[in-house]
TIVEXKOL-400749 format. One record per residue (C-alpha): x, y, z; residue in one letter. Coordinates in pm, 1 decimal. Layout:
N
xx / yy / zz / code
X / Y / Z / a;
...
//
This chain:
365
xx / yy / zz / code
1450.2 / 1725.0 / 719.4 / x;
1513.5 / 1447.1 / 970.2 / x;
1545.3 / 1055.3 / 1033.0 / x;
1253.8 / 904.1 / 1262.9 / x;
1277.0 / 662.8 / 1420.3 / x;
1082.4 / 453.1 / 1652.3 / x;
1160.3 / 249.5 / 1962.8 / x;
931.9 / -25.8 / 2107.3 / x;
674.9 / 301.5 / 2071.9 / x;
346.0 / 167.7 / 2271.1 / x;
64.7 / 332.0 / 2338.8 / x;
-252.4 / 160.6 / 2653.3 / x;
-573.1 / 305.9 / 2730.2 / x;
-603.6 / 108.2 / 3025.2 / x;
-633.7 / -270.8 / 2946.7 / x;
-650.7 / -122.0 / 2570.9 / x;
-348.1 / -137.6 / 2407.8 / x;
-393.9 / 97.3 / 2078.8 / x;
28.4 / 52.7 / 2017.5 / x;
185.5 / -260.0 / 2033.5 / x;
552.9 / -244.6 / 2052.3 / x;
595.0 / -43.8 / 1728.5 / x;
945.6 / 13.7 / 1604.6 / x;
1055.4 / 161.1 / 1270.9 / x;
1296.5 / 378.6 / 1072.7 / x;
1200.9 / 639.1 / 848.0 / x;
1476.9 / 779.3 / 630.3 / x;
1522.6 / 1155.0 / 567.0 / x;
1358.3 / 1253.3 / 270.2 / x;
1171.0 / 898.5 / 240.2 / x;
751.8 / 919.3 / 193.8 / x;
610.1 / 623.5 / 443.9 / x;
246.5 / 588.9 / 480.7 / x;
92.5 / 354.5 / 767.6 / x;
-179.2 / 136.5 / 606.2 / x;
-429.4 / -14.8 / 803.8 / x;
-815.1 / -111.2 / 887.8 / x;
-942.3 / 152.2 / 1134.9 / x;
-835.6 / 100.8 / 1494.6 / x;
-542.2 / -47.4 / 1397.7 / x;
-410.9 / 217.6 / 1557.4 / x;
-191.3 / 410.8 / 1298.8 / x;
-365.8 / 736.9 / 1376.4 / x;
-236.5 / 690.4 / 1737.1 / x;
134.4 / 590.2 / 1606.2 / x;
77.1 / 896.3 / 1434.2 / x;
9.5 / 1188.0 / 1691.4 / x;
282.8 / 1035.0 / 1890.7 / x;
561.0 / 1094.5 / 1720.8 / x;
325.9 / 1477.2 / 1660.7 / x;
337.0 / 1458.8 / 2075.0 / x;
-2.4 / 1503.6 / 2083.4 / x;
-78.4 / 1155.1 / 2239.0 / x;
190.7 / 1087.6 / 2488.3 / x;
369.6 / 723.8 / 2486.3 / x;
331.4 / 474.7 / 2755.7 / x;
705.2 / 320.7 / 2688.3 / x;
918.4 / 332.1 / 2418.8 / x;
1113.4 / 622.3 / 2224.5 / x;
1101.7 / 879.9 / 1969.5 / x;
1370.3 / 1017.5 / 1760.1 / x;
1408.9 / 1276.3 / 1521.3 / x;
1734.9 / 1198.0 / 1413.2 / x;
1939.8 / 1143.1 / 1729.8 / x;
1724.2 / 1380.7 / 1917.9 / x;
1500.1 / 1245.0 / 2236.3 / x;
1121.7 / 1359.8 / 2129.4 / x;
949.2 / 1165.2 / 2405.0 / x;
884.8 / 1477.7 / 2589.1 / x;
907.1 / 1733.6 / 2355.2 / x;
593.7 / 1949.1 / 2353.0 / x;
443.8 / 1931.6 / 2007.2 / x;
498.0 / 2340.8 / 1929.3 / x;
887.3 / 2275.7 / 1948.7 / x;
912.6 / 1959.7 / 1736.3 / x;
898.4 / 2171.8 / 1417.6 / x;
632.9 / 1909.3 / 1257.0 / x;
369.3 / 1989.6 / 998.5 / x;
30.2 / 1875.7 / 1029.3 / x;
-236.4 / 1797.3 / 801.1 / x;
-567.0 / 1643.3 / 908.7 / x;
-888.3 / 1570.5 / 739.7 / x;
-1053.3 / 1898.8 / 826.4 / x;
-877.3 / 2211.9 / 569.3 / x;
-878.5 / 2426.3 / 938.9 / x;
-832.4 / 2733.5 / 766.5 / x;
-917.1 / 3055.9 / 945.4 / x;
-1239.6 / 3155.0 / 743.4 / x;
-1180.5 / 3518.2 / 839.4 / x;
-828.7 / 3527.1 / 689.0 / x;
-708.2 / 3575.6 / 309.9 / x;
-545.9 / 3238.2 / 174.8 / x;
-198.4 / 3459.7 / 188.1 / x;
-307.4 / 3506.2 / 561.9 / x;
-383.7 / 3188.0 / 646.6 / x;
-26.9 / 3081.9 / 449.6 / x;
134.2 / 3314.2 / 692.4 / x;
3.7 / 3227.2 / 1011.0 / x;
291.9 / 3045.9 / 1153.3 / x;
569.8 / 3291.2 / 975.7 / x;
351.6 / 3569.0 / 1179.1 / x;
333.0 / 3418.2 / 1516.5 / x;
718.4 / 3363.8 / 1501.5 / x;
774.5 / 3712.7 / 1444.6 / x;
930.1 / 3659.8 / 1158.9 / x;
1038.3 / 3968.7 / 908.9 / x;
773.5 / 4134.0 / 699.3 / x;
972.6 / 4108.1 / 355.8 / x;
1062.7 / 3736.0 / 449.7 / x;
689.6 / 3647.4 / 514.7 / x;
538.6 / 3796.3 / 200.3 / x;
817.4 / 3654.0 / -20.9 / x;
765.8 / 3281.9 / 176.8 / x;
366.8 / 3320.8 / 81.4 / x;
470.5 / 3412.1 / -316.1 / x;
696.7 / 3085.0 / -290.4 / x;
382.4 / 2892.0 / -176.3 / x;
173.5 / 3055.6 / -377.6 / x;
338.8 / 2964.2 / -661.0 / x;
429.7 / 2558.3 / -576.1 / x;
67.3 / 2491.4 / -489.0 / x;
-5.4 / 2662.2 / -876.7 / x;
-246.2 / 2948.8 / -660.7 / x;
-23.1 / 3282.3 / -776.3 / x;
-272.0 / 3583.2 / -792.4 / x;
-489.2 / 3404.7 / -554.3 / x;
-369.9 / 3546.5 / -242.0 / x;
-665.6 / 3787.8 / -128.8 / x;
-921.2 / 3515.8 / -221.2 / x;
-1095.2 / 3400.3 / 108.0 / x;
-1157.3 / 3028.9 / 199.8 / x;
-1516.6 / 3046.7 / 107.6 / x;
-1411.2 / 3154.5 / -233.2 / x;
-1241.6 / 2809.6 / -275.7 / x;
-1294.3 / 2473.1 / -434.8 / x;
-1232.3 / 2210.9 / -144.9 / x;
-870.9 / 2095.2 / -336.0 / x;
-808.3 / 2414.2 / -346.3 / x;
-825.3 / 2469.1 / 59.9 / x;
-681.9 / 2150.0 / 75.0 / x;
-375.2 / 2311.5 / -111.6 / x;
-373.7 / 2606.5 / 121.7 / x;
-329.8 / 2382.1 / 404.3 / x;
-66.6 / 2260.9 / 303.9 / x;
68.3 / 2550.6 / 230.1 / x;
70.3 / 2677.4 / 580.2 / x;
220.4 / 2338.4 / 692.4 / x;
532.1 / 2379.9 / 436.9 / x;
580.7 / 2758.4 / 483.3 / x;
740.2 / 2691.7 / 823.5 / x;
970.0 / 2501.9 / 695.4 / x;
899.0 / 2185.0 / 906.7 / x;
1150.8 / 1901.8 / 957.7 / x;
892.1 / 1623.1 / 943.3 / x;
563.8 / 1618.3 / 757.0 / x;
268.2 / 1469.1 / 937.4 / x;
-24.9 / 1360.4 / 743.3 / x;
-382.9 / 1222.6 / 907.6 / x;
-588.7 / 1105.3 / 610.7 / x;
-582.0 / 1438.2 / 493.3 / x;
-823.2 / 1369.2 / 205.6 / x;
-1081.8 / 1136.1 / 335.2 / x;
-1349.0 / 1390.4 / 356.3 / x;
-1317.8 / 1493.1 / -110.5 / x;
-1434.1 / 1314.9 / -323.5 / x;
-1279.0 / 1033.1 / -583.9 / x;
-1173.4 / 1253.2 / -847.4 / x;
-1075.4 / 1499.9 / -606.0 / x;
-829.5 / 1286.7 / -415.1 / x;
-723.0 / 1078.9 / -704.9 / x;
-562.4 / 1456.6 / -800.1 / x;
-436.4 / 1571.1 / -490.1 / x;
-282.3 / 1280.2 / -406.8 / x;
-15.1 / 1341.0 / -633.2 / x;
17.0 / 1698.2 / -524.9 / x;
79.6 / 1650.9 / -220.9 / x;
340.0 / 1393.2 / -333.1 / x;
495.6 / 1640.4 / -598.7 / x;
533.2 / 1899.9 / -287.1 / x;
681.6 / 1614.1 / -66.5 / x;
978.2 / 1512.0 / -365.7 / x;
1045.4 / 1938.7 / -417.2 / x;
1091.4 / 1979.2 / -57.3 / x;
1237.4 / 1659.6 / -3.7 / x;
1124.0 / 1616.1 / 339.9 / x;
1042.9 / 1354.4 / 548.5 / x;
696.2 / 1226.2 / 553.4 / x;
447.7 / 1002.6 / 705.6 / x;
106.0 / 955.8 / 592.4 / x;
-188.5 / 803.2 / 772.4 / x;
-462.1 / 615.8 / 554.3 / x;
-742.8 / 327.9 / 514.0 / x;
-702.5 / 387.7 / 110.5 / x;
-471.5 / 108.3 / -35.0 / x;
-443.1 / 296.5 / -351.9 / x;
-318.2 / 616.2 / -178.9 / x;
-86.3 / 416.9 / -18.2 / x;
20.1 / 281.9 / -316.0 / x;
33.9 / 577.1 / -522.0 / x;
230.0 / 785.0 / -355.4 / x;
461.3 / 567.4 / -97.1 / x;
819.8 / 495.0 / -91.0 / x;
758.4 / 235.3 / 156.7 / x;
412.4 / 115.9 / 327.6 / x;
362.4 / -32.7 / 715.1 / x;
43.3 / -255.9 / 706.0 / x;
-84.5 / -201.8 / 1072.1 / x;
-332.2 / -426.5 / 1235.7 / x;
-441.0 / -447.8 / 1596.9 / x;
-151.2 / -186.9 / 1696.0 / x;
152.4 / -377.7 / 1512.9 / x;
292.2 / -325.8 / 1205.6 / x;
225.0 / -658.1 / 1023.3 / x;
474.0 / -600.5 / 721.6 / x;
708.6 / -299.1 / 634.7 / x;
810.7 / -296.4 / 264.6 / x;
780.6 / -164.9 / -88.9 / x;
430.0 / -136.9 / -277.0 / x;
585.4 / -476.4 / -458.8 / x;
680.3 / -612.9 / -140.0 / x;
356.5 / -567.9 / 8.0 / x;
104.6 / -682.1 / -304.9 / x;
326.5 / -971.8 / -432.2 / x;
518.4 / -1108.2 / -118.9 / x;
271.5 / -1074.7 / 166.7 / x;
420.1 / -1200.1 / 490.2 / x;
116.4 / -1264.7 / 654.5 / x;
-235.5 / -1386.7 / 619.0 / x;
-356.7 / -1060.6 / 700.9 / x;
-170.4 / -874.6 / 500.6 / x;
-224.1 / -1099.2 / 192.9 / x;
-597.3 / -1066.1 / 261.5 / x;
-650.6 / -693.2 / 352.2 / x;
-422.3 / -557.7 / 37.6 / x;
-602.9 / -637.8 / -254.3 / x;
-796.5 / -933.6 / -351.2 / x;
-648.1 / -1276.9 / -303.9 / x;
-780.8 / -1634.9 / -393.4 / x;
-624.4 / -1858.3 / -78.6 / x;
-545.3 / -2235.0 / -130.7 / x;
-431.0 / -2463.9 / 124.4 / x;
-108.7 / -2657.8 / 139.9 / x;
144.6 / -2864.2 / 244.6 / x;
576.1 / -2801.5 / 200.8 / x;
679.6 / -3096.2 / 7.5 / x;
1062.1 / -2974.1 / 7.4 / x;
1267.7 / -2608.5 / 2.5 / x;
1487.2 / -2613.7 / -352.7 / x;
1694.0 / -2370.4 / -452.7 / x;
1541.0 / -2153.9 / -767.2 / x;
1695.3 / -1907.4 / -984.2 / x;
1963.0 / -1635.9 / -890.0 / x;
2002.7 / -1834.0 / -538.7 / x;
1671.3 / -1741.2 / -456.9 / x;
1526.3 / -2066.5 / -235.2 / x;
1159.1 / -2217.2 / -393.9 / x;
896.9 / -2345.9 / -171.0 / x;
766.6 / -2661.0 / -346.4 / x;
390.7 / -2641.0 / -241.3 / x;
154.3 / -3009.6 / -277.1 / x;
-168.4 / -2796.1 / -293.3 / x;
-582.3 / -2851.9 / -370.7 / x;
-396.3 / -3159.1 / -639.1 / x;
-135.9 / -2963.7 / -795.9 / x;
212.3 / -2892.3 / -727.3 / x;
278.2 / -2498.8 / -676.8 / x;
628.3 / -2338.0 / -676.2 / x;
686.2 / -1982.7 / -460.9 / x;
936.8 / -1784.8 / -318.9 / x;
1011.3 / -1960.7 / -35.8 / x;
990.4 / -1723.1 / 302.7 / x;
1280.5 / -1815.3 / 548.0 / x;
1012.3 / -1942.2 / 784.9 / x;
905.6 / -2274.9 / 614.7 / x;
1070.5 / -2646.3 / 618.5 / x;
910.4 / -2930.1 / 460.3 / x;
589.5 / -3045.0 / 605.2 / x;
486.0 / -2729.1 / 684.6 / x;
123.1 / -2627.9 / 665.9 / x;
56.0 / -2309.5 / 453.6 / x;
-146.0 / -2123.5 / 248.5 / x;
-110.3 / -1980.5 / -95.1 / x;
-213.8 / -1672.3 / -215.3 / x;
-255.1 / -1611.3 / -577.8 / x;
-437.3 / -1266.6 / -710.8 / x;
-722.7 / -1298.3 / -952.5 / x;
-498.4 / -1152.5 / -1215.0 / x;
-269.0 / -1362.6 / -1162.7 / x;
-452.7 / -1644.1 / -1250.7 / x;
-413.9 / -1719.8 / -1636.4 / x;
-709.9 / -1910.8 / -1830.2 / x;
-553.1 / -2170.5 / -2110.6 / x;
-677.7 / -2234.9 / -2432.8 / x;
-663.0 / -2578.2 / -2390.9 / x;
-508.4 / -2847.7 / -2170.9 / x;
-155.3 / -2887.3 / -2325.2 / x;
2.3 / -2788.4 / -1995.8 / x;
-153.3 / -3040.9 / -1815.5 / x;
17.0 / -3178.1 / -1545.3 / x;
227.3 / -2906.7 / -1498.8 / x;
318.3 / -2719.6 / -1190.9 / x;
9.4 / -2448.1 / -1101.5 / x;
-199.5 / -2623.1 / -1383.7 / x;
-531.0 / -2736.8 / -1263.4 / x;
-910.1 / -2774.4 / -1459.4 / x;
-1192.0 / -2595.8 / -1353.5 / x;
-1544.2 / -2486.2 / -1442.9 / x;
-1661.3 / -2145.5 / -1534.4 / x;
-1966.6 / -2056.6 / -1271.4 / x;
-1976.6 / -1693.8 / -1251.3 / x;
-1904.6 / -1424.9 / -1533.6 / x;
-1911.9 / -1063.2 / -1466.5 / x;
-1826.6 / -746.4 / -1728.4 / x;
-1702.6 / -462.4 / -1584.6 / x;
-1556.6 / -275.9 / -1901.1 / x;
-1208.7 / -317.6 / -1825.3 / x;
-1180.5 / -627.3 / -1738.0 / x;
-1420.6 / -951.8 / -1695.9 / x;
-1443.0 / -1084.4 / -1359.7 / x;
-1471.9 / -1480.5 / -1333.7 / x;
-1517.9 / -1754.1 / -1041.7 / x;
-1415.6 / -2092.7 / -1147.2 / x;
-1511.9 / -2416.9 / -990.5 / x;
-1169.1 / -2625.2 / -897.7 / x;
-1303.8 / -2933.6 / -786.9 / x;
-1494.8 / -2780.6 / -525.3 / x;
-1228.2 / -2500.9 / -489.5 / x;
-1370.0 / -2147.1 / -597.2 / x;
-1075.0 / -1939.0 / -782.0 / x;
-1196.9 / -1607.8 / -881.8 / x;
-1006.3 / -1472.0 / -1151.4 / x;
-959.8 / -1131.2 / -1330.3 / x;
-879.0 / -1105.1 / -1705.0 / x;
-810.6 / -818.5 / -1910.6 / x;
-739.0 / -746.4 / -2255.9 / x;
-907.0 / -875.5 / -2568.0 / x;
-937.4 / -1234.1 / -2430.1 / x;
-1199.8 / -1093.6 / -2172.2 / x;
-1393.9 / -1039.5 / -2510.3 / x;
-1359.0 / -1376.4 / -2606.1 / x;
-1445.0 / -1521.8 / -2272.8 / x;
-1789.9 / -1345.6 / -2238.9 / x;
-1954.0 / -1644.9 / -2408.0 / x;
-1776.1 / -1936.1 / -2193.3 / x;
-2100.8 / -1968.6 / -1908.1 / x;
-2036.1 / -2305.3 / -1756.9 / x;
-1771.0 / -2410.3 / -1980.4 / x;
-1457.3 / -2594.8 / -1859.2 / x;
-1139.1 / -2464.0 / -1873.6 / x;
-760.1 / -2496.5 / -1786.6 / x;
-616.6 / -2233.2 / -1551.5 / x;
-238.2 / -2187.5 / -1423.4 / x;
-170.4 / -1994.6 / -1110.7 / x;
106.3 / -1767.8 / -1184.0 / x;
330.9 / -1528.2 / -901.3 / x;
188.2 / -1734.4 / -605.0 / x;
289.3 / -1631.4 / -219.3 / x;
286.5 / -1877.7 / 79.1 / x;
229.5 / -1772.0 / 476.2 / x;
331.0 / -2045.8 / 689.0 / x;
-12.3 / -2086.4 / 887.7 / x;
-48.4 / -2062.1 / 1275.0 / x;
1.6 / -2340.6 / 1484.6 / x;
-343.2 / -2498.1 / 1573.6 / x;
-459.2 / -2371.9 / 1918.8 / x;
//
């Protein structure tokens, strides 16, 4: 196992720059996943700290050891891309022992290292199978496998289920973070799949245009977005425009952002960017949103009316956009009062925004 850490790590392709200035520390033993659109360039972040893409500037770490020139065979990494790569001509207990093998490792301490695998991916008796004999997860367990047999200090992961299907991934997804929490090592996962990243992180860096955005818990990320990207690419959002009427302190010390927005007041978490008369915007997610049974809250903070212009059952829940005085809010309601809703086409109705976040907004160019 070992720390990683990251040091102004950037990566140019000419006038290109794929790595902006990325820094970061991963703990030992913590699961961190690099979220992004593609060419954000998280796959690059990623094969440079696997040495397979060398930096331009900045440092690497493995704990306090200098990786910027360490050839990727002596970095002790394991590697999982998209592609299985297993050697089709090999057994699965071959392909398990490939890197035992080429280290010259022991006979006895090779076949009892495959058994051990064997038996965490849940494959014992399957050794002699070949990889043509095997469901895709189950290759996709092989892999990794190989990767863990080594007994790697970092674990390296390229959206290494991309290419299966929904069910399939929704399942190994947890497998490979089961195998992550046994061996307790340290592991970074690349993916474009929020709920992956969700699913399976201790911590999640939102990447776009080679920076990390926002670093931070799955609650971090979804309810206390730091920027307008990141409120926009995680999830759904509705976004409101706003003025800072005045920073108050709230509960527990916690500072409020008092928010004059679309003709209602909204109260947030106030981030330690804003004063008053700041320009913002305000996120609030569709479930978020609550619809009232009648107007007895109105005129209270995050209370507005609206009218019902779009309904939409999907099972679960029952999708809605409602008109706010020209201001579409779509909203997402679940539960038994989705039931009750499906007959409200064109009604009007009271809504309160509930669990908003606020980004200060750019400065006008």
């Amino acid at each position: 196992m070992a720390r990683v850490t990251l040091q102004d790590v950037t990566k140019r392709y000419g006038d290109t720059v794929a790595v902006d200035r990325v820094s970061a520390e991963i703990a030992d033993g913590e699961f961190v996943t690099l979220l992004g659109p593609s060419g954000c360039g998280k796959t690059t972040t990623l094969r440079m700290i696997a040495g397979l893409v060398e930096l331009t500037s900045g440092h690497i770490r493995f704990d306090d050891q200098l990786m910027d020139n360490v050839p990727t065979h002596k970095r002790n990494i394991g590697l999982a891309f998209q592609s299985h790569a297993l050697f089709p001509h090999m057994s699965v207990a071959k392909n398990i022992a490939f890197g035992l093998t080429n280290r010259r490792a022991p006979r006895a301490e090779v076949q009892a290292k495959v058994e051990e695998m064997l038996d965490m991916i849940e494959m014992t008796g399957m050794g002699d199978r070949m990889p043509s004999q095997l469901s895709g997860g189950q290759q996709q367990r092989v892999a990794l496998a190989r990767m863990l047999a080594t007994d790697p200090r970092v674990l390296l992961f390229d959206e290494p289920l991309s290419a299966l299907d929904r069910n399939l991934r929704d399942t190994l997804k947890y497998s490979i973070l089961e195998l992550q929490r046994r061996t307790k090592k340290t592991a970074i996962y690349v993916t474009h799949d929020q709920s992956e990243a969700f699913a399976i992180s201790d911590r999640i860096m939102v990447m776009n245009q080679g920076r990390v955005e926002q670093a931070g818990t799955q609650l971090d990320i979804y309810l206390r977005p730091e920027t307008e990207f990141v409120a926009n690419f995680v999830g759904d959002n509705n976004t409101l425009q706003g003025t800072v009427r005045a920073i108050e302190p709230g509960t527990d010390g916690i500072r409020e952002v008092v928010v004059d927005c679309s003709g209602m007041t909204v109260r947030a978490i106030a981030p330690a960017d804003l004063a008053a008369g700041d320009a913002v915007s305000v996120f609030v997610r569709p479930e978020h949103i609550e619809v009232l049974p009648d107007g007895s809250r109105e005129g209270q903070d995050g209370v507005l009316r609206g009218k019902i212009v779009q309904l939409v059952f999907e099972g679960p829940t029952l999708r809605m956009t409602i008109d706010a005085d020209g201001v579409p809010l779509h909203v997402s309601v679940s539960g038994t009062e989705r039931l009750a809703l499906l007959d409200q086409a064109n009604a009007s109705v009271w809504v309160e925004l509930r669990n908003p976040s606020v980004v200060k907004n750019p400065p006008a160019v």
